[in-house]
C-alpha positions in Angstrom: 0.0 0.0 0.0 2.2 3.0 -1.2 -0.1 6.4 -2.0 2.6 8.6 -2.1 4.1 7.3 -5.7 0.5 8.1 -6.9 0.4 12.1 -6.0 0.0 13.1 -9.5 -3.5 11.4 -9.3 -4.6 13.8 -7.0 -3.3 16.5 -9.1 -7.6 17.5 -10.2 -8.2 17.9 -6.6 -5.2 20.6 -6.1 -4.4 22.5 -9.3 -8.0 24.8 -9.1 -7.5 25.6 -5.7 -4.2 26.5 -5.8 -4.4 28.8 -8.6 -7.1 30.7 -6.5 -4.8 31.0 -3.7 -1.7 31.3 -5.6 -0.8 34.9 -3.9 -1.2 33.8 -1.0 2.1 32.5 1.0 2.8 28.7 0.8 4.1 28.6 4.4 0.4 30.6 5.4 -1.1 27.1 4.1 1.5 25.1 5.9 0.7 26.5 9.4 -3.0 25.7 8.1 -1.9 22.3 7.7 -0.2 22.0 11.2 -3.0 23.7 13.2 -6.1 21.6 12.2 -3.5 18.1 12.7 -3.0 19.9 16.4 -6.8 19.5 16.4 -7.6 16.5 14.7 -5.3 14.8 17.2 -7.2 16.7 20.1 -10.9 15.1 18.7 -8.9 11.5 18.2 -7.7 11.9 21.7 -11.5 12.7 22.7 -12.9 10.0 21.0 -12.2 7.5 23.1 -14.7 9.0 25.4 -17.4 10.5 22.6 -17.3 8.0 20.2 -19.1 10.7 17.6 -15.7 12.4 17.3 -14.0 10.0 15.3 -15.6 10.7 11.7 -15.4 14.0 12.7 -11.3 13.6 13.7 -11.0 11.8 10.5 -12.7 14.7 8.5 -10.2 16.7 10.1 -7.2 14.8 9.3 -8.7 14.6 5.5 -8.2 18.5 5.6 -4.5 19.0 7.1 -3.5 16.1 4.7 -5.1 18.3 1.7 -3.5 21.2 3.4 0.2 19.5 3.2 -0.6 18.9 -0.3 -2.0 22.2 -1.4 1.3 24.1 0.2 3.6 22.8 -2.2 1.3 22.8 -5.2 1.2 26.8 -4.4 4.4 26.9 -4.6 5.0 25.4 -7.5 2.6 27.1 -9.3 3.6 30.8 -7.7 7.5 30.3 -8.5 8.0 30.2 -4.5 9.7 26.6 -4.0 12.6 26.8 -2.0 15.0 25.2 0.5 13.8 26.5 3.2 9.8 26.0 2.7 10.8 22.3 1.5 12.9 22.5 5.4 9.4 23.9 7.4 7.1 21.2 5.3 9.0 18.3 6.2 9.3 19.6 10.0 5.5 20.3 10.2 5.1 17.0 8.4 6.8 15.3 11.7 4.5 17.5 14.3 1.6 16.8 12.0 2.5 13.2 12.7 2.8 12.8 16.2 -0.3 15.1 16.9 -2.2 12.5 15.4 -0.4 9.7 16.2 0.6 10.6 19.8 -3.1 11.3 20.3 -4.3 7.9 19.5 -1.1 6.6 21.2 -2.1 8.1 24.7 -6.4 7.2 24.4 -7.5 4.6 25.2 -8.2 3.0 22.0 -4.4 1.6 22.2 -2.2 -0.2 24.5 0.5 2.3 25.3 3.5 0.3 24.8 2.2 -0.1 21.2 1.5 3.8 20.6 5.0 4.2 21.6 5.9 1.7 19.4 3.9 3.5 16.3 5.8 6.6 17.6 8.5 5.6 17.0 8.6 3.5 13.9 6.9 6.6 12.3 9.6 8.9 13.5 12.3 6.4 12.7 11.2 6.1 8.9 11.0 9.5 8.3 14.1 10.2 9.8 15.6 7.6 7.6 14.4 9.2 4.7 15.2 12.6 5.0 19.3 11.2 5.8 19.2 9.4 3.0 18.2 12.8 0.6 20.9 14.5 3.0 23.6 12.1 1.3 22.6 12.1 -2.0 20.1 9.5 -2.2 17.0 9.5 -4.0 13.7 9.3 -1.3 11.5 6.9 -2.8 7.9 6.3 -2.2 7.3 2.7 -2.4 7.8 1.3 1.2 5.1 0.0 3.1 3.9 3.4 4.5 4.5 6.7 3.5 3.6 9.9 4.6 0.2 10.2 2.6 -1.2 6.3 3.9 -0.5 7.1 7.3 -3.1 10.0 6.3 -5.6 7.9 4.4 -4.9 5.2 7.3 -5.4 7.5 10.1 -9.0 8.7 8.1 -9.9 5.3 7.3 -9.1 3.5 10.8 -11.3 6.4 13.2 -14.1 5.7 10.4 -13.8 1.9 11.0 -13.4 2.2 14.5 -17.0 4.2 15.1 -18.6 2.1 12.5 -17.5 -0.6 15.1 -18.3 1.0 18.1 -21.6 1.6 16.4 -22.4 -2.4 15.8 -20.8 -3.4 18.9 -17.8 -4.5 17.5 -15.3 -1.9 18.7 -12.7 -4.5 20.8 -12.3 -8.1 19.6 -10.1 -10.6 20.9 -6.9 -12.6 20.1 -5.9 -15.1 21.8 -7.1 -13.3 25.3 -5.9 -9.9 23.7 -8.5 -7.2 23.4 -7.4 -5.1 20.6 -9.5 -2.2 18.8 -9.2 -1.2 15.0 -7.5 1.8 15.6 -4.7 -0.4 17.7 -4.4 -2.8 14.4 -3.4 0.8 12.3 -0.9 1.5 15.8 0.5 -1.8 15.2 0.9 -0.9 11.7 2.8 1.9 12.0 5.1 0.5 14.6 6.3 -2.6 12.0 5.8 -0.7 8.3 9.3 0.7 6.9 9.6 3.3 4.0 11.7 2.5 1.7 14.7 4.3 0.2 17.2 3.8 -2.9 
């Protein structure tokens, strides 16, 4: 499952938008980006005690990952790419992240050895990634998990998880091990690798 090697199929979604916000700053659309994954992760957090807020965390999520997308498709477009907006997108790219991520991590809708675990392996990745470009490497976006199916995976999973919730299904068991769907995506993210050239 690699979504990231597939951008330019979004491409419909992003090019009429950006060209009506093509004066504005790409870095304006980058804080929008990090601001509504702050709050995204707050309503995943919350969910585990109002259930309701997990389609609405995932909607959420939906819009910071457009966001991320939009940012550098302004850029583009407006002649503004540069080093150091490529520098502040991946950094709010890492935040963005571990607010969502994190939040799940610390509800209760994951054991939190295995949030830490997600933590991590998402950190990890990234960080792998980004020293490889920093020695010359190509980054390439046909691992396991990449940074746009950890988006689609943390809309999908919330989604899942109320539909669940909603049919009585939220916790199953494994061999005496009560696990939820949104601790399947933690576990996920702990053991998925992004691969680089």
């Amino acid at each position: 499952m690699v979504l990231d090697k597939h951008r330019k199929d979004a491409e419909f979604t992003l090019a009429p938008v950006a060209k009506r916000f093509i004066n504005v700053n790409p870095n304006t659309i980058s804080w929008l980006g990090l601001i509504t994954a702050a709050i995204s992760g707050i309503l995943l957090y919350l969910s585990w005690d109002y259930n309701w807020l997990l389609p609405v965390g995932a909607a959420v999520v939906l819009l910071s990952g457009y966001f991320d997308a939009l940012d550098g498709k302004i850029a583009k477009l407006a002649g503004k790419c540069s080093v150091k907006g490529d520098y502040l997108d991946h950094v709010f790219d890492r935040y963005a992240d571990m607010f969502m991520i994190a939040a799940i991590a610390l509800s209760g809708w994951c054991n939190t050895t295995v949030g830490l675990l997600a933590v991590m392996g998402v950190l990890l990745t990234s960080y792998m990634g980004t020293q490889a470009q920093a020695i010359g490497a190509k980054r390439l976006y046909d691992g396991l998990l990449g940074r746009a199916d950890r988006v689609v995976l943390c809309v999908a999973f919330p989604i899942i998880q109320w539909i669940a919730c909603m049919c009585g299904y939220g916790f199953f068991d494994i061999s005496g091990y009560s696990l939820s769907w949104m601790e399947i995506m933690m576990i996920y993210f702990a053991v998925s690798e992004e691969k680089k050239e």
